[in-house]
C-alpha positions in Angstrom: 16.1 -13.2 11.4 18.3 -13.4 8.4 17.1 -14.6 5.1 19.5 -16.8 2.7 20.0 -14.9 0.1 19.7 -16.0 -3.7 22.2 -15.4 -6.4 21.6 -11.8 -8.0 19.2 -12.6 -10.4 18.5 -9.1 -11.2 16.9 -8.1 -14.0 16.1 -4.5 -15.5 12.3 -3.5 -15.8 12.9 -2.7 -19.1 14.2 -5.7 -20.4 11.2 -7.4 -18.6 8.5 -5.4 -20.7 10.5 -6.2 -23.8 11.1 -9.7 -23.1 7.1 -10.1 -21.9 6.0 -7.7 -24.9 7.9 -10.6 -27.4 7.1 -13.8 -25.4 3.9 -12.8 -24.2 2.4 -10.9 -27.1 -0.6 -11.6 -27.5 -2.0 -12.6 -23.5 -4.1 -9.8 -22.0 -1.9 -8.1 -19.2 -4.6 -5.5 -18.2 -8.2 -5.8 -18.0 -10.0 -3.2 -17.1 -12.9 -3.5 -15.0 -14.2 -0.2 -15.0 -13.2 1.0 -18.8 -14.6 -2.5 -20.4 -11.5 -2.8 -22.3 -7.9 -4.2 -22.2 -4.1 -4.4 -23.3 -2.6 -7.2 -24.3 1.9 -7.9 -23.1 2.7 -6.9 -26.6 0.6 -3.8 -27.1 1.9 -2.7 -23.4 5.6 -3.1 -24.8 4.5 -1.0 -27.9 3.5 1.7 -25.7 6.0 1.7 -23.4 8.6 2.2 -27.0 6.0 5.1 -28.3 6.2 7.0 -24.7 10.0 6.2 -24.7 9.9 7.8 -27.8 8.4 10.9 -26.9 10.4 11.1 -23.2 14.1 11.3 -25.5 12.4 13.7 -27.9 11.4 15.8 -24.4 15.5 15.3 -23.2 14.0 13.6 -20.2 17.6 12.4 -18.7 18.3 9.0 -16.3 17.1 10.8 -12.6 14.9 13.1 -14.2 11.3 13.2 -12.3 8.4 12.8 -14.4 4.8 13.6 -12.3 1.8 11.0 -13.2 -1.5 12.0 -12.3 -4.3 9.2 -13.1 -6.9 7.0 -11.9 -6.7 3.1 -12.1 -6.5 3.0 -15.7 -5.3 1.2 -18.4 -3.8 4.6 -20.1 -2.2 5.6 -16.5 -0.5 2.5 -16.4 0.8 2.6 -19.9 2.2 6.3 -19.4 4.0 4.2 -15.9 5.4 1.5 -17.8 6.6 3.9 -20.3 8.5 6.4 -17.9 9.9 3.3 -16.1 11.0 1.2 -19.7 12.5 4.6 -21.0 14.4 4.9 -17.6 13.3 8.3 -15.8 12.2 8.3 -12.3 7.9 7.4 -11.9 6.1 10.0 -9.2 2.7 8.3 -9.4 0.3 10.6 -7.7 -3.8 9.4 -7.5 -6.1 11.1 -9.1 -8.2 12.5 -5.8 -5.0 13.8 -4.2 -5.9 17.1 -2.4 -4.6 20.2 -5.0 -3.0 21.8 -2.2 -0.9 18.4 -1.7 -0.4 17.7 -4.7 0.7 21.2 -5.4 3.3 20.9 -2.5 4.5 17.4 -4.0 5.3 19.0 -7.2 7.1 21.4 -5.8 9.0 19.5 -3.5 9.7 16.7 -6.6 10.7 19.6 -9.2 9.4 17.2 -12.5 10.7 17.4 -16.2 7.2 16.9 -17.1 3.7 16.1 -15.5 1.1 14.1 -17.2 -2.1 14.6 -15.9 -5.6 13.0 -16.5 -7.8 15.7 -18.4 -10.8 15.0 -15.9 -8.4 16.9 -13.6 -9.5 20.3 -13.4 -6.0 22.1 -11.9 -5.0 25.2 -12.6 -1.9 24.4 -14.7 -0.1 28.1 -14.5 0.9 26.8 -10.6 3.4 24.8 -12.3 6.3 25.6 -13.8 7.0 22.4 -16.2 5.7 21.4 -18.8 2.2 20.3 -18.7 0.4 17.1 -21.0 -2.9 15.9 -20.4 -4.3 12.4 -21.5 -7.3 11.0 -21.3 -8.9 7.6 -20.5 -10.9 7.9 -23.7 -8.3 9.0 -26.5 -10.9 8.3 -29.3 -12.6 11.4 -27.9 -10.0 13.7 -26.8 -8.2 16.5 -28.9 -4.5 16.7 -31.0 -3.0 17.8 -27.4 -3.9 14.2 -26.0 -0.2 12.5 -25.3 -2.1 9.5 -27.0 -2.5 11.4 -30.1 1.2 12.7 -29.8 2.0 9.0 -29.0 1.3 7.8 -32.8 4.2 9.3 -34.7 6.7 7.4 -32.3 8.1 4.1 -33.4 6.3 1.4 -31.5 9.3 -1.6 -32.1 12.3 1.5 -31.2 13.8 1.6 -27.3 17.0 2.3 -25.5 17.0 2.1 -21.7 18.5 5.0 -20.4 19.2 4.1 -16.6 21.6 1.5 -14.6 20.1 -0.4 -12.3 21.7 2.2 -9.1 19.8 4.9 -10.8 16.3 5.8 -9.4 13.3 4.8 -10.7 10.3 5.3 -8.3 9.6 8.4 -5.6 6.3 7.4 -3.7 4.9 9.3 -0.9 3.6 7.9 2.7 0.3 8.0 3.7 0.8 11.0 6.2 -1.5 10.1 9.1 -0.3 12.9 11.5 2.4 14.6 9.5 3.2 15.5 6.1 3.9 13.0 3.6 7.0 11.9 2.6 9.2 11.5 -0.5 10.7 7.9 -1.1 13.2 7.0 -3.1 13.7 3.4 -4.5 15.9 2.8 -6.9 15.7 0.3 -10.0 17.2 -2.8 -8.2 15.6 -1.7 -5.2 12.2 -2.1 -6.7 12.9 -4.9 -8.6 13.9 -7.1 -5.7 11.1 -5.6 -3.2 8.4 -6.8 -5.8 10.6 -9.9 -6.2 10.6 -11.1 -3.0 6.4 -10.0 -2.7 6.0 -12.4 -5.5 8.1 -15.0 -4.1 6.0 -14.9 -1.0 2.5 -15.3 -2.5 3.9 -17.9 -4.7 2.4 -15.8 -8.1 3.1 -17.5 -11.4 2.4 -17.0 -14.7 -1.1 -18.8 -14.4 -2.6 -16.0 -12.1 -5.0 -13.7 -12.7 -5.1 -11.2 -10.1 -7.5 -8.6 -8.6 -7.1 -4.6 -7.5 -8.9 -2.0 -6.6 -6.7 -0.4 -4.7 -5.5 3.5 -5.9 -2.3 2.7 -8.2 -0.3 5.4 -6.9 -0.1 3.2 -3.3 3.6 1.4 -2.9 1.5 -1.6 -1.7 -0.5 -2.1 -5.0 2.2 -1.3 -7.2 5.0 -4.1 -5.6 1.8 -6.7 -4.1 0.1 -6.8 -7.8 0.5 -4.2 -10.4 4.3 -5.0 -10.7 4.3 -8.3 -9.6 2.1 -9.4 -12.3 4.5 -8.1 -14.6 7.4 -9.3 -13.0 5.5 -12.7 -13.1 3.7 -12.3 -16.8 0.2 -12.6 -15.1 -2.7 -10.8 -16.0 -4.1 -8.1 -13.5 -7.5 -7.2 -13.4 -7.8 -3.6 -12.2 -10.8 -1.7 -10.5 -11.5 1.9 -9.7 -12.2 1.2 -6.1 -13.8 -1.3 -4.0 -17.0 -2.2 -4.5 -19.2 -4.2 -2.0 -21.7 -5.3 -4.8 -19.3 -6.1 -7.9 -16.9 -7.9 -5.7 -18.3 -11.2 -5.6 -19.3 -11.4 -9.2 -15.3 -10.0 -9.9 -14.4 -13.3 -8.5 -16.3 -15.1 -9.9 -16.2 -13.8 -13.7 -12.8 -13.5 -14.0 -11.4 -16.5 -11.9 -9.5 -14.7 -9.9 -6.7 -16.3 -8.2 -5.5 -14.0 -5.9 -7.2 -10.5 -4.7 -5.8 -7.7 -2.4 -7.3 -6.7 0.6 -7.3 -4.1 3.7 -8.5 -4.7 6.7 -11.5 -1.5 6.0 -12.6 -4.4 3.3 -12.3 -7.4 5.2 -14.3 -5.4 8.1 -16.6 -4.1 5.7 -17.4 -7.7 4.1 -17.8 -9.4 7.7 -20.4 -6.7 9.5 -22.2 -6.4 5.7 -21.7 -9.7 4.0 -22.0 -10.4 0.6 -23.2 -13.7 -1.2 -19.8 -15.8 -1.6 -18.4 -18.6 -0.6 -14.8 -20.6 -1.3 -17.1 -23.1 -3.1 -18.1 -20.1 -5.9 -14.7 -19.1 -6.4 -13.0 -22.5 -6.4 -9.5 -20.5 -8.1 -9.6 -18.1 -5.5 -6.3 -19.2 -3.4 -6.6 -16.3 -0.4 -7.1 -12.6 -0.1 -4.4 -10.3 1.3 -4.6 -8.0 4.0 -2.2 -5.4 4.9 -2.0 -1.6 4.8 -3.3 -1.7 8.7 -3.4 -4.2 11.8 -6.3 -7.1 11.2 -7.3 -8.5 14.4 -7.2 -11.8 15.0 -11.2 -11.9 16.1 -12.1 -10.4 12.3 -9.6 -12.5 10.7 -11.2 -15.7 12.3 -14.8 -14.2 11.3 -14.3 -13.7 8.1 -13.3 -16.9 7.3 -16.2 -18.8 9.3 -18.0 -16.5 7.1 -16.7 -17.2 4.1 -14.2 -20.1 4.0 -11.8 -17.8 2.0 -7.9 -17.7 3.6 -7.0 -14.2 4.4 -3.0 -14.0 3.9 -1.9 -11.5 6.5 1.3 -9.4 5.7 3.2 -6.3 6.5 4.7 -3.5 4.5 6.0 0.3 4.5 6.7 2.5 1.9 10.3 3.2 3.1 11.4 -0.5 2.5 8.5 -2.1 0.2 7.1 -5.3 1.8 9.1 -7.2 4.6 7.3 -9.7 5.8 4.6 -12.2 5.0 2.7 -15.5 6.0 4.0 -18.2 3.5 0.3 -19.7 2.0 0.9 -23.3 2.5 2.0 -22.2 6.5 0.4 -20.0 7.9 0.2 -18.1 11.5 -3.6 -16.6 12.6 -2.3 -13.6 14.3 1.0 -12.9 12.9 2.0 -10.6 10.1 4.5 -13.5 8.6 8.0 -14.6 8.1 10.5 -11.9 6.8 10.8 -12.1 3.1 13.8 -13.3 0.8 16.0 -10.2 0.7 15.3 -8.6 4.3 16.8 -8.9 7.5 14.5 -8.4 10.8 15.0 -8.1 13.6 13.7 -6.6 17.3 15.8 -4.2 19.4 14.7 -3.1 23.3 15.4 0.2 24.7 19.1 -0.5 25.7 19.5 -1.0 22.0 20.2 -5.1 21.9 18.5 -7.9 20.5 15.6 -9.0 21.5 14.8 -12.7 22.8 12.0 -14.9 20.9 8.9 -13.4 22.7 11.0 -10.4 23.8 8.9 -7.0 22.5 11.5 -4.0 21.0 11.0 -2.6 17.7 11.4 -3.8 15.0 14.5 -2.8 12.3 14.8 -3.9 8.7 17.4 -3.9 6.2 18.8 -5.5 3.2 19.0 -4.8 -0.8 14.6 -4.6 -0.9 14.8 -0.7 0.5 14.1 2.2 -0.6 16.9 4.7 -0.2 16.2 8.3 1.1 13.4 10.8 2.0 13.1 13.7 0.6 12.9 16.5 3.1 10.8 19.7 2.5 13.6 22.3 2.2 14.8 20.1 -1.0 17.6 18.0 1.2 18.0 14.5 1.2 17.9 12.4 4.3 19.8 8.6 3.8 18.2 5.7 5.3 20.5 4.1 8.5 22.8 1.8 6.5 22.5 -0.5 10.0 18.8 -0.7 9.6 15.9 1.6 9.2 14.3 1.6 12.5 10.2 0.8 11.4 8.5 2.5 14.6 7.0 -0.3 14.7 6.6 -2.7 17.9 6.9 -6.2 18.0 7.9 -9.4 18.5 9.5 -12.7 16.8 8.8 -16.1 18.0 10.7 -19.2 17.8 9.7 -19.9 14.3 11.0 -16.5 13.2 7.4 -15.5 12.4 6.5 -11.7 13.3 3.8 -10.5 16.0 3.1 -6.5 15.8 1.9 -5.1 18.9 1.9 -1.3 18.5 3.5 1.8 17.2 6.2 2.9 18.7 5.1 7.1 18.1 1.4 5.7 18.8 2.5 4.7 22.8 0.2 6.5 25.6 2.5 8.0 28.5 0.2 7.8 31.3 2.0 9.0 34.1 5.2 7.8 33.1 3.7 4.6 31.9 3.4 3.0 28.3 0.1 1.9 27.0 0.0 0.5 23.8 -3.5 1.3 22.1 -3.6 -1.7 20.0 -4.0 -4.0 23.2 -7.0 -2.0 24.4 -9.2 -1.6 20.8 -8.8 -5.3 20.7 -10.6 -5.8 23.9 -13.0 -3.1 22.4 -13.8 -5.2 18.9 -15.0 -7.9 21.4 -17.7 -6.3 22.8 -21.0 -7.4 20.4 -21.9 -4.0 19.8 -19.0 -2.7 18.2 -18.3 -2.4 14.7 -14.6 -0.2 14.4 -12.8 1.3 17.5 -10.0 3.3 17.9 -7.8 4.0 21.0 -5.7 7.2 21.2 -3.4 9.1 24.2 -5.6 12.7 24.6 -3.8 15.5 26.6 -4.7 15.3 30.7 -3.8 17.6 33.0 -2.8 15.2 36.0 -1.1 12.1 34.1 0.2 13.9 31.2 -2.1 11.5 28.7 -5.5 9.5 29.4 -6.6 6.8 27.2 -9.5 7.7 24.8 -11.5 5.3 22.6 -13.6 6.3 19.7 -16.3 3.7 19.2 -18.6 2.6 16.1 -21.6 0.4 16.6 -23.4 -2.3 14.8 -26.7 -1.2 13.1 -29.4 -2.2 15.2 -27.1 -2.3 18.3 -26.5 0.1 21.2 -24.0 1.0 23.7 -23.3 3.1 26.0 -19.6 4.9 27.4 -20.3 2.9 30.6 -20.9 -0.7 28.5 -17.5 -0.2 27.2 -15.5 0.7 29.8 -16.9 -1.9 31.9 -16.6 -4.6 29.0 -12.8 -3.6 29.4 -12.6 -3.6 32.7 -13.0 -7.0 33.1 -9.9 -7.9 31.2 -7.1 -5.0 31.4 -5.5 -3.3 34.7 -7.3 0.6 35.9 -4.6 2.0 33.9 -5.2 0.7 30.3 -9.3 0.9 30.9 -10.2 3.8 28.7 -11.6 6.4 30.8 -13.3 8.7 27.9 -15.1 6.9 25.1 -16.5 9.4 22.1 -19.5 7.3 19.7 -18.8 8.0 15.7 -20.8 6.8 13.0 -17.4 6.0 11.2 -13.5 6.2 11.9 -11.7 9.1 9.9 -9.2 7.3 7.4 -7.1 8.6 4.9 -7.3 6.7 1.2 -4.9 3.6 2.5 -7.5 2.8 4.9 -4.8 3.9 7.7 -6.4 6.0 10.8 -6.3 9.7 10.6 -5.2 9.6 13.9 -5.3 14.5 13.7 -9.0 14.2 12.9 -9.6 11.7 16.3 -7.8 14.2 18.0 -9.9 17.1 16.7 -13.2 14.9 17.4 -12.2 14.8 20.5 -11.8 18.0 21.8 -15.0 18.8 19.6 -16.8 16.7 22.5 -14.7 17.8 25.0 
């Protein structure tokens, strides 16, 4: 389905934390949930000129790589706005990244500088750049702070260094079962994927917005850290999630519109928490994305708590695509494609699918991300026809999506393709089951057997039989898992996504 596309109204992220830093100067941008403090549009824009400052005094060129390792804070952000407004290239890496990944991305993105949060303890004489440490406390922190270096650098003084072809982001995917990968988007590339994000959710000026999600994550940095720039909102950002604080975030703050996973929205529904749409009357929905939400949970949780879940899909390789519009929405689908994509299905002969026809589903369009990176230092171009998702699907009449499976995640059985998605749905409708997983584990006679990996509700029990008969009754001999392994919880990486290597290892643990 093709978009119309509107008239290039393209704007440089540079210009936009000027223009917000003089328009906006005094309206908090950033609170900070977990630091008690915040930074106001115009002191953002200050920064942003001081770290400019200090970038040109470094020679950081356009397309040079700078490496940011923070938490959610207000100083990590400031040191991101500041690369981006000066016009290098942002590699936001989270704080609790593995050192032996992190050391690999480093090497593999070859930075002009890394700034790293001092609570960090890395042995710095791995790297061979140039190494500055900040803190989230500056008051506290020595003359080698870059927020002590920061001061001497005129705070009113920028010059934007890149064109809007030149890149400004590399972001790495989650890896689930391989390596991660490099990304790059370049500046109009981000600036119309978190265009089109807040076009979708309708974000204004008036919002004030909520996440806890780990900054580094191309979801939370196009759904609400940039969007809310983009937009002149105010964020408020979290740590992490937090079961207890959540409701009283809402409510406090008046927040208007809060990410969400589906680990969250799961979370909320099997332990709830005291809220209600009534407490948070400016609460206008909750995202989820980052992972499929079954239709069962998304119903629950808003019997539970009368709260709109907004369901939508994204990938690091081509920032959000799709999205259910607020005011028209679709229980079950992941959306309508947004403003600058293109969507559409192919089958396996490689032609367009039919409304209701399942193939997989390609994107394209001026909202992508360019390349990978590839471990040996080579680039790899994204398909100018389309990057093919791996994703499988369906559009109906309405143009809206329906995602059935992964493409890579298909069980062979015997020559025959099982999508595991189908069958952990059945399994989250048994009452005793909290999370479930389905996987293809290796089988001697049909190549692959279905395996699920099962966790229960407290104060409920199940056994391998209760499952597989509960299946039975509602998918063919050949879908019914025939091994089921109990876990008291699913291994998942930081985006919430399955760590689909560690099932794998679980299973032949029991095996």
């Amino acid at each position: 389905m093709k978009t119309k596309p509107r008239k290039d109204d393209y704007k440089d992220w540079s210009v936009v934390i000027e223009e917000h830093g003089r328009d906006l100067a005094h309206k908090v941008y950033i609170e900070s949930l977990d630091q008690g403090k915040r930074i106001t549009y115009g002191q953002m824009n200050e920064y942003c000129n001081r770290v400019a400052g200090f970038l040109r005094e470094k020679r950081v060129k356009v397309n040079d790589r700078v490496t940011l390792i923070g938490k959610n804070s207000i100083e990590t952000m400031v040191l991101y706005y500041g690369i981006l407004k000066h016009g290098a290239v942002v590699n936001p890496v989270f704080f609790e990244e593995s050192e032996e990944n992190l050391y690999r991305i480093v090497n593999m993105v070859k930075p002009k500088l890394i700034f790293c949060d001092r609570d960090l303890q890395l042995d710095a004489g791995r790297y061979t750049c140039e190494w500055i440490r900040f803190s989230d406390n500056p008051q506290k922190t020595s003359g080698d702070d870059i927020f002590s270096l920061l001061e001497k650098y005129d705070p009113a003084s920028f010059e934007c260094i890149a064109g809007r072809k030149d890149i400004a982001l590399i972001v790495y995917t989650s890896g689930t079962m391989t390596l991660p990968k490099g990304i790059h988007i370049s500046r109009e590339g981000l600036f119309y994927m978190v265009d089109e994000i807040a076009d979708r959710t309708g974000m204004t000026e008036e919002d004030r917005v909520l996440e806890y999600r780990a900054y580094n994550w191309a979801s939370a940095q196009l759904l609400t850290i940039l969007s809310t720039m983009l937009k002149g909102a105010t964020l408020y950002l979290a740590r992490r999630f937090s079961r207890s604080r959540f409701p009283d975030w809402l409510k406090k703050y008046k927040i208007t519109i809060s990410s969400g996973v589906p680990a969250v929205i799961n979370m909320l529904i099997n332990e709830p928490v005291p809220l209600r749409k009534e407490d948070v009357p400016h609460l206008k929905f909750i995202t989820s994305s980052s992972a499929p939400l079954g239709v069962e949970s998304h119903l629950k949780f808003e019997e539970i708590y009368n709260i709109p879940i907004q369901q939508m899909m994204g990938m690091s390789e081509a920032g959000w695509m799709a999205g259910n519009p607020p005011a028209k929405r679709k229980i079950g689908s992941v959306g309508l494609p947004l403003r600058h994509k293109e969507i559409c299905f192919l089958n396996e002969q490689g032609k367009q699918c039919r409304p209701g026809e399942v193939g997989e589903m390609i994107v394209k369009g001026r909202a992508m991300g360019l390349c990978y990176s590839k471990e040996d230092g080579t680039i790899e171009n994204f398909p100018r026809e389309g990057f093919p998702t791996g994703d499988l699907g369906y559009m109906d009449e309405d143009g809206y999506i329906y995602i059935t499976g992964r493409k890579k995640d298909l069980i062979i059985r015997g020559g025959i393709n099982i999508s595991p998605m189908e069958i952990t749905s059945r399994i989250m409708e048994h009452p005793a089951v909290r999370d479930a997983a389905t996987i293809g584990v290796p089988d001697k006679i049909y190549g692959e057997e279905v395996a699920s990996f099962v966790v229960t509700k407290e104060g409920f029990q199940a056994c391998a039989e209760d499952i597989i008969v509960h299946c039975s009754r509602t998918l063919p001999d050949f879908k019914t898992p025939k091994k089921i392994v109990f876990v008291p919880a699913l291994p998942r990486n930081q985006r919430g996504k399955l760590a689909k290597s560690d099932l794998l290892k679980l299973f032949e643990q029991q095996s």
